[in-house]
C-alpha positions in Angstrom: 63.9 159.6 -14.9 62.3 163.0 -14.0 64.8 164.2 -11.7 68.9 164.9 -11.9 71.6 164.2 -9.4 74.5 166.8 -9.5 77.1 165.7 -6.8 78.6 169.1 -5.5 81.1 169.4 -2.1 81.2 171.7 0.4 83.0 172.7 3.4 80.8 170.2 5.5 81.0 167.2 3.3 79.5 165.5 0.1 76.4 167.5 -1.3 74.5 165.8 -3.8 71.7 168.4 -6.0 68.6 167.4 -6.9 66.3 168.9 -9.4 63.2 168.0 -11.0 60.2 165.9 -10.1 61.2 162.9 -7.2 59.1 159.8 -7.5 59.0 156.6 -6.3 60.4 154.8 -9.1 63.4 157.0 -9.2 64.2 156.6 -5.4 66.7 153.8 -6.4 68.9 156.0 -8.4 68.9 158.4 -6.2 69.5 156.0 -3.0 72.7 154.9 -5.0 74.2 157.8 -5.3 73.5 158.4 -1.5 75.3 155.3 -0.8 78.4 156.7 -3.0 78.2 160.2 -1.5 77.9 158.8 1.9 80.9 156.6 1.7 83.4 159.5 -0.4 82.9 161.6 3.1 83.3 162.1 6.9 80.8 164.3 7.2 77.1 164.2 6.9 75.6 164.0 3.6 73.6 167.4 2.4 70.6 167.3 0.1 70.1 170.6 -2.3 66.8 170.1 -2.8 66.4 174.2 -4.1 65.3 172.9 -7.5 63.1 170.3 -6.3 59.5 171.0 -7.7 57.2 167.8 -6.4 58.1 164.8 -4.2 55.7 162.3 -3.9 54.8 160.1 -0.7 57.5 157.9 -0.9 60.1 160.6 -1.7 59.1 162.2 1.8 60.0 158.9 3.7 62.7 158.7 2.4 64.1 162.2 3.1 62.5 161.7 6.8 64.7 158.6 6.7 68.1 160.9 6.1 67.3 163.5 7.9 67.1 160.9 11.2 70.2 159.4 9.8 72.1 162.9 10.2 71.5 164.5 6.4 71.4 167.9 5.6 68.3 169.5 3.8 69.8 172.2 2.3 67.4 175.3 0.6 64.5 172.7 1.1 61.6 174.4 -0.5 59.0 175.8 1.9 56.4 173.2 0.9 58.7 170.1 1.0 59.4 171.7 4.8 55.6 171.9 5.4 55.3 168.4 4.0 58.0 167.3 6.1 56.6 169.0 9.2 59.7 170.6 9.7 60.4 174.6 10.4 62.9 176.8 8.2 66.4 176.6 9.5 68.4 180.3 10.4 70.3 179.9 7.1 67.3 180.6 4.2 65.7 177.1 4.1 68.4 174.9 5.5 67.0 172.1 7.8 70.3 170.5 10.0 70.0 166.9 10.5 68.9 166.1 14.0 72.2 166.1 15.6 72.5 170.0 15.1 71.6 172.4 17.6 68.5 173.7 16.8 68.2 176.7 18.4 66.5 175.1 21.9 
């Protein structure tokens, strides 16, 4: 595995961390620990992805995939935003899921 999973909590609801390098062969680990995050808590689900260095093509889909299903990118590096055609949020890189007010 090149990446780690650190499950963190905040005031919003299960966080889970991820560092490292997120490939395709590593998207079922990390799609299970969704699925354990997403049931421990109301809230949406929020994605550190500040120590992210590289997500390939599959990686992206899936994040696209959360972030339609409510998730929370939380300091999402400027290139994984770019990549994921998506602006900085107000708060550093923060990118709400799509049920947040956006600013329009």
């Amino acid at each position: 595995m090149t990446f780690r999973i650190t499950r963190l909590d905040d005031a919003q609801g299960p966080v889970l961390k991820v560092d490292g390098w997120l490939q395709a062969e590593g998207l079922p680990d990390l799609e299970r620990e969704i699925g354990r995050a997403w049931v421990a808590g109301p809230a949406g689900l929020g994605l550190d992805l500040g120590g992210l260095r590289q997500a390939d093509d599959a990686s992206l889909w899936l994040l696209r995939r959360l972030l339609l299903g409510g998730a929370r990118l939380i300091d999402c590096p400027p290139y994984l935003a770019l990549r994921l055609s998506l602006a900085a949020g107000p708060q550093g890189h923060e990118v709400p899921g799509p049920a947040a007010d956006r600013g329009a």
